[in-house]
N, C-alpha and C positions, 0 to 999 in steps of 0.2 A: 587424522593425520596419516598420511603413508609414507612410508620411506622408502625409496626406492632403491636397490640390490643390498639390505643392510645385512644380506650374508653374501660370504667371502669366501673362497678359498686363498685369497693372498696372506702371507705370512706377515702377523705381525710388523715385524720390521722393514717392509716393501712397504707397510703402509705409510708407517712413521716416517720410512726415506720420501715419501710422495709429499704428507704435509709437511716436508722442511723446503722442499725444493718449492710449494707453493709461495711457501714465507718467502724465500729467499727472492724469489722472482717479482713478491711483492715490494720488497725493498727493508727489510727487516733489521734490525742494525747487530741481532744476536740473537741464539736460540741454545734455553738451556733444557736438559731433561732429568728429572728426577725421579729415581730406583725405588721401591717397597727393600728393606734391609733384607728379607724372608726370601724372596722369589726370584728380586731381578727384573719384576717388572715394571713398565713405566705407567708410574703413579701422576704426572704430570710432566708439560710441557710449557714453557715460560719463552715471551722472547719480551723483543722491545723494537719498538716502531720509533722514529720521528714526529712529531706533531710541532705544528706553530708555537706550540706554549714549551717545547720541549719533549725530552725523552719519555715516554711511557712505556709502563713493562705491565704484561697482559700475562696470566697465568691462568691454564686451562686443566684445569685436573681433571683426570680420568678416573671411572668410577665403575666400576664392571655393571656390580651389581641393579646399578641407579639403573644403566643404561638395559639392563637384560629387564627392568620392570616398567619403563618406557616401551620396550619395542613387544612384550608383554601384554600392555594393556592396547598398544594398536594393533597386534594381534587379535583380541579378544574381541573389540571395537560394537560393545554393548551384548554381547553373546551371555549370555547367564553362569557364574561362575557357583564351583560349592563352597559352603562355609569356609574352609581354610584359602580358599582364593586360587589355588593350584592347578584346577582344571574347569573344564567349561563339561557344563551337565547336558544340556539339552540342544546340542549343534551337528546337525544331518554335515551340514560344509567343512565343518573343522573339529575335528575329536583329536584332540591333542592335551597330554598333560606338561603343566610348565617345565617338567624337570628336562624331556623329552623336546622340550624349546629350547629347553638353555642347553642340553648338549650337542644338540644342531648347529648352534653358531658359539659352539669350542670352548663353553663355560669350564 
């Protein structure tokens, strides 16, 4: 799998204005978002659509973590890892350790 530009420099909250305005342009009927108590950040994004059968509400949680070990392993994408997983051993093309991945895209 590759993802294409899944680093950023836009600020959090450019992005989150972008996917409301996609919503909205989709025809969304609401859009709610929901706070971590600790941080401030947004732990999830909730709306509701229209459908034939009626209203549906879709909630989309966000997961730092999940997401930094997805983009992690297509990084990696069969490169030989060490025992604790962290870095990749034996790669002339990419000598990177994960911490070193995750503070690139602002862990």
């Amino acid at each position: 799998m590759f993802l294409k530009n899944y680093t950023s420099n836009v600020p959090v909250s450019q992005t989150i204005y972008r996917i409301e305005q996609v919503l909205i342009r989709c025809g969304v009927l609401g859009i709610m978002k929901e706070y971590t108590g600790t941080n401030s950040e947004i732990s999830a994004i909730t709306f509701q659509i229209q459908a034939p059968a009626g209203k549906i509400t879709i909630r989309l949680p966000a997961d730092k973590d999940k997401a930094l070990d997805a983009l992690w392993l297509d990084y990696v994408d069969g490169d030989k890892l060490n025992a604790k997983g962290d870095a990749i051993e034996w790669s002339r093309r990419k000598k990177k350790r994960r911490v070193d991945f995750a503070e690139r895209r602002g862990k």
